[in-house]
N, C-alpha and C positions, 0 to 999 in steps of 0.2 A: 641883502644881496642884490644886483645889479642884474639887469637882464642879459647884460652883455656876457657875464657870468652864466648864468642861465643857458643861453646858447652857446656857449664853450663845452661846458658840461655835455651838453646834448649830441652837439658835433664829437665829443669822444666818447661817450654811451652807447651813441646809434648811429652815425655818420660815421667814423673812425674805420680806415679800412681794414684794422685785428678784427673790429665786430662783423664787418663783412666775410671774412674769412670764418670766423667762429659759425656765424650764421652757414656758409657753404660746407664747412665738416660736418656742421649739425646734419644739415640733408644729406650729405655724402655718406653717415654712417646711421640713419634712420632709413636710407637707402639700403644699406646691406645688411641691417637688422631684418628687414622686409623680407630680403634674397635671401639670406641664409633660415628664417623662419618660416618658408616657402618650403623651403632645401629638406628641413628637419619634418616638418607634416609630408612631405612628400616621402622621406623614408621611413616615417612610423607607417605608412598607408601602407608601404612594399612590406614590413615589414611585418604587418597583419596580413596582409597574402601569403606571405610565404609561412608562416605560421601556420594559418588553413589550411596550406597546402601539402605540411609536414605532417597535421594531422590525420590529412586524407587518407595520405600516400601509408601512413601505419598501419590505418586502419585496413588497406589494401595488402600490405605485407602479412598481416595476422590473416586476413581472409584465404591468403594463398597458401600459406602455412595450414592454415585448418584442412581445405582445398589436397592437400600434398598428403598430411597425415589420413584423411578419410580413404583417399588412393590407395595408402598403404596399407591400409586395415583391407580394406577389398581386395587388393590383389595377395595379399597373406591368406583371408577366407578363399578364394578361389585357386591359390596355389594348394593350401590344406587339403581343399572340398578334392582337386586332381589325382591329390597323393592319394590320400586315403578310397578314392574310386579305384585305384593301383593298386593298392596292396589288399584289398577286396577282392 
């Protein structure tokens, strides 16, 4: 083969301007592989906060709940303890 051959080949390998273009899509979408994998760890991060935070917030709702029910035990004993000072 001929060298002149040789650099024909070359010039449409790597000089040709589809590989230049191939070569700018390549970065254009290694570019938004980046941005959108940026995107996705940035929502799993949200997405384990607000997890913690659904957990917290339960554990706040049962404490209020417990919180409510002891209230009601107490004011039934001191409604009882009233009555029955009444009808004594």
């Amino acid at each position: 083969m001929s060298v002149v051959y040789h650099c024909v080949v070359f010039y449409y390998v790597f000089m040709h301007p589809c590989f230049c273009l191939w070569d700018i899509q390549t970065k254009r979408l290694q570019t938004e592989l980046l941005r959108l994998e940026a995107r996705r760890e940035e929502a799993e991060r949200k997405s384990a906060q607000t997890a913690d935070k659904v957990m917290m917030l339960t554990d706040v709702a049962n404490q209020v709940e417990e919180t409510r029910k002891e209230n009601d035990s107490l004011l039934n004993q001191v409604f009882n303890q009233k009555y029955i000072t009444k009808v004594l």
